[in-house]
KEFIVO-591594 format. One line per field, with one value per residue (C-alpha): chain; residue number from 1; x, y, z; residue in three letters. Coordinates in steps of 0.001 Angstrom, whole numbers. Example, Ala and Ser with C-alpha at 12.3 -4.5 7.8 and 13.67 -1.06 7.14 Angstrom:
c (A,A)
k (1,2)
X (12300,13670)
Y (-4500,-1060)
Z (7800,7140)
r (ALA,SER)
***
This chain:
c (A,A,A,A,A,A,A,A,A,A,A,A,A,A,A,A,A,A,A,A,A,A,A,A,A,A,A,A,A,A,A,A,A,A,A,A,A,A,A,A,A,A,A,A,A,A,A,A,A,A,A,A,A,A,A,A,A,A,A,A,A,A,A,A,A,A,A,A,A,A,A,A,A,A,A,A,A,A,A,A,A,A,A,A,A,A,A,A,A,A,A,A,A,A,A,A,A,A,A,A,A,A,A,A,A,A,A,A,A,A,A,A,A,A,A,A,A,A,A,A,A,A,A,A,A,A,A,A,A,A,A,A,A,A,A,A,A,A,A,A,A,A,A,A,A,A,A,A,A,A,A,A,A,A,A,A,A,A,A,A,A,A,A,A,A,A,A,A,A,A,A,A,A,A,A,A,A,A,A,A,A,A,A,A,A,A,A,A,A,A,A,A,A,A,A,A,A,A,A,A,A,A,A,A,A,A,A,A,A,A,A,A,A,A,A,A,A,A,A,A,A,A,A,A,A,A,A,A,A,A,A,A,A,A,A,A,A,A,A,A,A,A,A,A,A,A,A,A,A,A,A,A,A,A,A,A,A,A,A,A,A,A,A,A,A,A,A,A,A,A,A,A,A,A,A,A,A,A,A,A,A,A,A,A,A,A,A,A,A,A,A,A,A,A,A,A,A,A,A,A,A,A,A,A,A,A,A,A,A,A,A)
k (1,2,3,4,5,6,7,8,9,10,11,12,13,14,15,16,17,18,19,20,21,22,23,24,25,26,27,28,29,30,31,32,33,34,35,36,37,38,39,40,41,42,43,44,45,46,47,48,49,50,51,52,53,54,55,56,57,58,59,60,61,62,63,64,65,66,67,68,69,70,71,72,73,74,75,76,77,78,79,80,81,82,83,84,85,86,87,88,89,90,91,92,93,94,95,96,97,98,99,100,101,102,103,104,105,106,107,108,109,110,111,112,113,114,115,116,117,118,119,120,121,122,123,124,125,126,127,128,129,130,131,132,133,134,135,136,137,138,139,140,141,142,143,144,145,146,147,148,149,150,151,152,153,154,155,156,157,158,159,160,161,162,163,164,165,166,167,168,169,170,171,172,173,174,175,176,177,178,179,180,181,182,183,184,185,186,187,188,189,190,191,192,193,194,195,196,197,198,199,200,201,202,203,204,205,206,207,208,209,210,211,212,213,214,215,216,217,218,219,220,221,222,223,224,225,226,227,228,229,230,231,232,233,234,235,236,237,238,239,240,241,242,243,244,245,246,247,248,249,250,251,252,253,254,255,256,257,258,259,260,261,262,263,264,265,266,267,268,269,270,271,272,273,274,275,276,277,278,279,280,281,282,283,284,285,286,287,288,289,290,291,292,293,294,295,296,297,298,299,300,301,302,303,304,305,306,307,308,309,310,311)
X (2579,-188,-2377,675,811,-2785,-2546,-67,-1600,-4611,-3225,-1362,-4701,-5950,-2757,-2734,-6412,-5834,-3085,-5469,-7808,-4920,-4725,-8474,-8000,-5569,-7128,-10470,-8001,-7153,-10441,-11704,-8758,-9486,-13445,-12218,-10121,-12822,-15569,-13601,-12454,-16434,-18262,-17661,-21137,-20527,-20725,-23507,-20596,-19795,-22958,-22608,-21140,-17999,-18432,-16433,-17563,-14684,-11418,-8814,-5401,-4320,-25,1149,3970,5695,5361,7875,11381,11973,12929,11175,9853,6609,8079,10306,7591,5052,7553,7490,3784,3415,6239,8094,11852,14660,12784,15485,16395,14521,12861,13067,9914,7186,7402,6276,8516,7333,3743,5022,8266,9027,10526,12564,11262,11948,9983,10448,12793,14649,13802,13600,10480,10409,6562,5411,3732,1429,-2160,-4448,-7719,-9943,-13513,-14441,-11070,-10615,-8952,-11579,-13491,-10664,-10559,-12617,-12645,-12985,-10058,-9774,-12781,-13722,-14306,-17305,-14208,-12331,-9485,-9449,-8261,-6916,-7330,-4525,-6734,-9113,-6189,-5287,-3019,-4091,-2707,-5990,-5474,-2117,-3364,-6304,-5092,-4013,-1309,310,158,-493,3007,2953,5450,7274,9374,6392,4830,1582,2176,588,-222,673,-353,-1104,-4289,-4765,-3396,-7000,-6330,-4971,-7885,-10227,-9042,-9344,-5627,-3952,-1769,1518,2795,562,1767,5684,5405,7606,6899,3314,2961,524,-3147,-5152,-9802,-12773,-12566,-15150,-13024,-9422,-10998,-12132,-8653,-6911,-9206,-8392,-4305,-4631,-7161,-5008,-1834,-2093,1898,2385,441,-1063,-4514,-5234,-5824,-5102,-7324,-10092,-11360,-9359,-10198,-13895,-11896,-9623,-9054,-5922,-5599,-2071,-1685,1812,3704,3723,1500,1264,1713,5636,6099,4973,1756,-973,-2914,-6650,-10378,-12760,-14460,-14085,-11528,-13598,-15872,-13612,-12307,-16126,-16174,-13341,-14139,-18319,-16256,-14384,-16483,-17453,-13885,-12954,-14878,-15029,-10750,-11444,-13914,-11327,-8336,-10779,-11461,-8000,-6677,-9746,-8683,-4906,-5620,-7814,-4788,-2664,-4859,-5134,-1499,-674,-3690,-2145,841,-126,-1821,1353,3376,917,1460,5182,5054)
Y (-5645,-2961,-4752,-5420,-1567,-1309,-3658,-2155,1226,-41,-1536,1956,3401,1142,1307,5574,5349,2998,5244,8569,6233,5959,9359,9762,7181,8801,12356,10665,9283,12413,13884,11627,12089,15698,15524,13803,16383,19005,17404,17482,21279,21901,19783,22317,20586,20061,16167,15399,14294,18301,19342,16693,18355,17639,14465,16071,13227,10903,10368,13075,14010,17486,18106,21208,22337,24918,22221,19577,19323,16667,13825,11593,9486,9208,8266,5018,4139,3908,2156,-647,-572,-1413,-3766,-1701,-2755,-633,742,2411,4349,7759,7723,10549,9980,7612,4382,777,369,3899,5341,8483,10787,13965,16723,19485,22826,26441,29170,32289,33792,30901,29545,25690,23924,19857,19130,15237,13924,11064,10339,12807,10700,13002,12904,12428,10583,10823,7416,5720,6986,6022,2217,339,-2655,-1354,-2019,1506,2960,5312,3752,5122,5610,8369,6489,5889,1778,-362,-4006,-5785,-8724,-6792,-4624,-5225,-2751,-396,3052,4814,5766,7454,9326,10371,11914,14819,14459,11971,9614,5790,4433,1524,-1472,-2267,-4915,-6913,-9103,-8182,-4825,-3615,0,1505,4091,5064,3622,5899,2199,1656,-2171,-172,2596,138,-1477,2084,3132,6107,5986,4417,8077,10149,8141,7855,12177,13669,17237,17698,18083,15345,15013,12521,12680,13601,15892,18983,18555,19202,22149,23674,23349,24494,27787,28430,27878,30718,33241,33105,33007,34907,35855,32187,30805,31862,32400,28997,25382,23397,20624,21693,22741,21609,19245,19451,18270,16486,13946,15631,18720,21528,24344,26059,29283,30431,29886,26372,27562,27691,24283,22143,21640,21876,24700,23023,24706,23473,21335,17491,16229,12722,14485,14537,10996,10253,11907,10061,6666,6903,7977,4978,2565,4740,6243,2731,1048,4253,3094,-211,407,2649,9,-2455,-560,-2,-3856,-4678,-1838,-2916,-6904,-5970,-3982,-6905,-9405,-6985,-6955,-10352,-11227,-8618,-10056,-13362,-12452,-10622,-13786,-15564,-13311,-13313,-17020)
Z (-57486,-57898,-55623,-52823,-53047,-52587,-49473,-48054,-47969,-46301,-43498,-43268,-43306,-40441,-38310,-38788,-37424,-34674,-33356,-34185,-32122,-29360,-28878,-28715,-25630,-24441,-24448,-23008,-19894,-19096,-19298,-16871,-14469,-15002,-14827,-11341,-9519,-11048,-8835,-5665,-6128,-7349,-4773,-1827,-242,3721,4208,7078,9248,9343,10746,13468,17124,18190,20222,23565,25800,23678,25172,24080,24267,25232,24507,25813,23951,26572,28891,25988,26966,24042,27027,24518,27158,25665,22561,24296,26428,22770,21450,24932,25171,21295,20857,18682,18192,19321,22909,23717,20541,20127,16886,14189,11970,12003,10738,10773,14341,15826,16324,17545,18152,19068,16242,16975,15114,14729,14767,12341,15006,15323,19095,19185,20557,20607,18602,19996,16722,16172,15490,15502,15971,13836,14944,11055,10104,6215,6842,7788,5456,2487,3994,1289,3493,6730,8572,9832,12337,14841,17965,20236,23182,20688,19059,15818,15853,12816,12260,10520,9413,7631,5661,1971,1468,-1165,1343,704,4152,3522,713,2754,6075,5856,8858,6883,9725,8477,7489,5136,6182,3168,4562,5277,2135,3344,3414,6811,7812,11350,13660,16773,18085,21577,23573,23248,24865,27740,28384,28281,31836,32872,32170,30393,27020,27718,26557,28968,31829,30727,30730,33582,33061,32875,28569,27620,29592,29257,29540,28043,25258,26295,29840,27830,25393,28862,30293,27764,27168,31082,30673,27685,29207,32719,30910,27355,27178,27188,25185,21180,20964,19361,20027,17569,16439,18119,14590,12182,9740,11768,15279,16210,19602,20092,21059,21046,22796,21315,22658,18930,15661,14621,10972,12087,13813,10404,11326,8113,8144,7410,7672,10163,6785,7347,5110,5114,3093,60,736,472,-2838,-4488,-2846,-4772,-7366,-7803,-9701,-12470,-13000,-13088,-15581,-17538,-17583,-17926,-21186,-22803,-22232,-24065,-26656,-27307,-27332,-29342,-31924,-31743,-32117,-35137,-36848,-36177,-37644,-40729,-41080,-40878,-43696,-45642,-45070,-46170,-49367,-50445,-49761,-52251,-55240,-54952,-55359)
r (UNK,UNK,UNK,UNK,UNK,UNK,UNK,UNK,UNK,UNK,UNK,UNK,UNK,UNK,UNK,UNK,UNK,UNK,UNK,UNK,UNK,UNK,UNK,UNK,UNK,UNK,UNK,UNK,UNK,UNK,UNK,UNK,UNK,UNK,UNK,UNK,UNK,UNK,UNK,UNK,UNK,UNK,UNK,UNK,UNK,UNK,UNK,UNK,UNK,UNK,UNK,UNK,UNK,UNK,UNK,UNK,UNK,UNK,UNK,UNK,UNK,UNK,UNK,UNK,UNK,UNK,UNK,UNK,UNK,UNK,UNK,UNK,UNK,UNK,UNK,UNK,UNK,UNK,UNK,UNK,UNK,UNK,UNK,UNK,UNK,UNK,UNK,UNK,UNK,UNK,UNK,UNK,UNK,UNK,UNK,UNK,UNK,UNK,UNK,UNK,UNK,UNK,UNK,UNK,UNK,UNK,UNK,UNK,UNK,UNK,UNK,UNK,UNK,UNK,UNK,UNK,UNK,UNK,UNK,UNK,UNK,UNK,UNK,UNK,UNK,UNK,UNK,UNK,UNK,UNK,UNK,UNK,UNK,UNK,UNK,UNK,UNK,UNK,UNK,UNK,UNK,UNK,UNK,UNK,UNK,UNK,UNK,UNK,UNK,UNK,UNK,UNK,UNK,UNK,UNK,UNK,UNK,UNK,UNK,UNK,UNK,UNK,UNK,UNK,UNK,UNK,UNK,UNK,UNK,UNK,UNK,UNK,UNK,UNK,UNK,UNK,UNK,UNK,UNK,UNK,UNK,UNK,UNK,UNK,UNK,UNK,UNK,UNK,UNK,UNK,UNK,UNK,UNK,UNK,UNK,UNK,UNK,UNK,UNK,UNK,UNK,UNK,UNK,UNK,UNK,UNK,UNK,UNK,UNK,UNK,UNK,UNK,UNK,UNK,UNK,UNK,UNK,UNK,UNK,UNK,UNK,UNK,UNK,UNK,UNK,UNK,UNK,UNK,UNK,UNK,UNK,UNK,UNK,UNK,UNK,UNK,UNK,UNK,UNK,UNK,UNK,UNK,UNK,UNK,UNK,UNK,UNK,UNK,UNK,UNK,UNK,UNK,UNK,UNK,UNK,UNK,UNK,UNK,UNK,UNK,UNK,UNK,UNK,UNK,UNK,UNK,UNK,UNK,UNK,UNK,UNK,UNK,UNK,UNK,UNK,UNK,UNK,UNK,UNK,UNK,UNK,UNK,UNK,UNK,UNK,UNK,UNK,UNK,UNK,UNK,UNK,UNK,UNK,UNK,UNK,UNK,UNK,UNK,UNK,UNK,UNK,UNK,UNK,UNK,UNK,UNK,UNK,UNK,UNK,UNK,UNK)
***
C-alpha cells in the first residue's frame, strides 16, 4: 500500500507540473499576441508605398455631398449593372447583394445629409496588401478589382480596410467577398460607372484623379460658405480614388478620421509577421500535447502497477 501511495503522489507530481507547464503556455501565448500588437503600435516606419506620389493620372471618383438628394439611383443602377438581386429595392448597408448605398446622417446640429458609401479604391489598399493569395489588386486604371477564383476566404481583407468595405457572403459555401470594383469591365470600353451615369443631379463625377482634386479645390475656393475646407480622401489613409467634398466636417457624417500614413503599411507588418507568430503557436501547442500524452501514459502505468499489487 506504501508504494500505491508513493505512485500516486508522483503522478500528482507530474500532472501539477504539466498544468504549471500549461500556464507557462499559456502566459507565452499571450506574450506573443502581445509582442504582436507591440510591433505594430512601435513600428511607426513609413512603408515605401508612402513616399510614392499620389498616382492622379488613375481614374477617380469625385461625390459631392450638397449636390445628394438620397434618389438612390446610383445605388439601383449598381445593383443592375452588377447583377445584384432585388434592383429595385434601395439597400441600407453593404452586403454580398449591394456594392454600394446611400446613408442618411446627421450632423451635430441635427440637419440630415444622404452620404453614398462604397469602395474607396485606396491608392495603397490595405486589402490588397492583407490578400495572402492575391485575389485583391490595384489595377494600373485606379480600381482596386477582386477575383473570385483566386479567393479562399480567410477576410484578411475585412480586417484590413479600414472603411470596412469587403462583405463576406455567408450564404455561399465558398464564402466569397464583395465590393465595388469601379465597373472596371465597363470603363474599359470607354464608359463611366453604372452609378456616375444613373446620377440625375450632378453628385458623382467621373476622370482622372489630379483633374477631380483640381475641381474640387475650385468648387471650395469659389464657394467657401458651401462647402468645409476639406476633401476627403485626398489624404487619408495616403489617398484615396474617391474623393468627398461635404457641406460640414466629415468627422460628423461617420466617416473614420485616418492620417495621411498608408494603412497597407501595417497590413504589411502583420502579414511578414505571420509565419513566425505561427509556428511560434504551433511549437507551444506541441509542446503542450506532448507534455499532456506523457502525463497520461504515466497515469495509466501507475495505474496498472497498482492493479497488480491489489491482486
Amino acid at each position: 500500500m506504501a508504494r500505491t501511495h508513493s505512485s500516486t503522489a508522483q503522478g500528482a507530481d507530474v500532472c501539477a507540473a504539466t498544468l504549471n507547464r500549461r500556464e507557462f503556455v499559456r502566459r507565452a501565448g499571450m506574450g506573443v499576441a502581445a509582442a504582436a500588437t507591440c510591433a505594430l503600435l512601435v513600428d511607426r516606419t513609413p512603408a515605401a508605398a508612402a513616399t510614392a506620389g499620389p498616382d492622379d493620372e488613375a481614374a477617380g471618383i469625385l461625390i459631392d455631398l450638397t449636390r445628394c438628394t438620397g434618389c438612390n439611383s446610383c445605388a439601383l443602377a449598381c445593383k443592375v449593372a452588377n447583377y445584384m438581386p432585388n434592383p429595385e429595392t434601395p439597400p441600407q448597408e453593404l452586403s454580398s447583394s449591394a456594392l454600394s448605398y446611400v446613408s442618411l446622417e446627421q450632423d451635430a446640429s441635427g440637419a440630415s445629409f444622404h452620404v453614398k458609401r462604397q469602395c474607396m479604391h485606396c491608392l495603397h489598399p490595405a486589402c490588397v496588401s492583407a490578400c495572402t493569395v492575391g485575389a485583391l489588386r490595384k489595377s494600373a486604371e485606379g480600381a482596386v478589382v477582386y477575383d473570385s477564383d483566386k479567393c479562399i476566404g480567410c477576410r484578411y481583407c475585412q480586417y484590413a480596410c479600414p472603411f470596412g468595405v469587403p462583405t463576406y457572403d455567408w450564404d455561399n459555401p465558398l464564402g466569397l467577398i464583395h465590393k465595388c470594383q469601379m465597373c472596371f469591365q465597363r470603363t474599359a470600353h470607354g464608359e463611366e460607372p453604372a452609378c456616375i451615369a444613373a446620377c440625375p443631379n450632378g453628385a458623382l463625377r467621373f476622370g482622372r484623379r489630379g483633374d477631380l482634386l483640381v475641381q474640387a479645390r475650385a468648387r471650395i475656393r469659389t464657394q467657401p460658405e458651401r462647402y468645409a475646407d476639406h476633401i476627403y480622401g485626398e489624404h487619408e489613409a495616403g489617398g484615396t480614388s474617391v474623393l468627398y467634398l461635404s457641406p460640414v466636417p466629415f468627422d460628423q457624417l461617420r466617416f473614420p478620421v485616418l492620417s495621411d500614413r498608408t494603412v497597407s503599411h501595417d497590413a504589411e507588418a502583420v502579414m511578414k509577421m505571420t509565419p513566425a507568430v505561427a509556428l511560434t503557436v504551433a511549437s507551444l501547442a506541441t509542446g503542450l500535447h506532448l507534455m499532456l500524452r506523457r502525463c497520461h501514459q504515466h497515469d495509466a502505468t501507475q495505474s496498472e502497477c497498482s492493479n497488480d499489487e491489489e491482486v
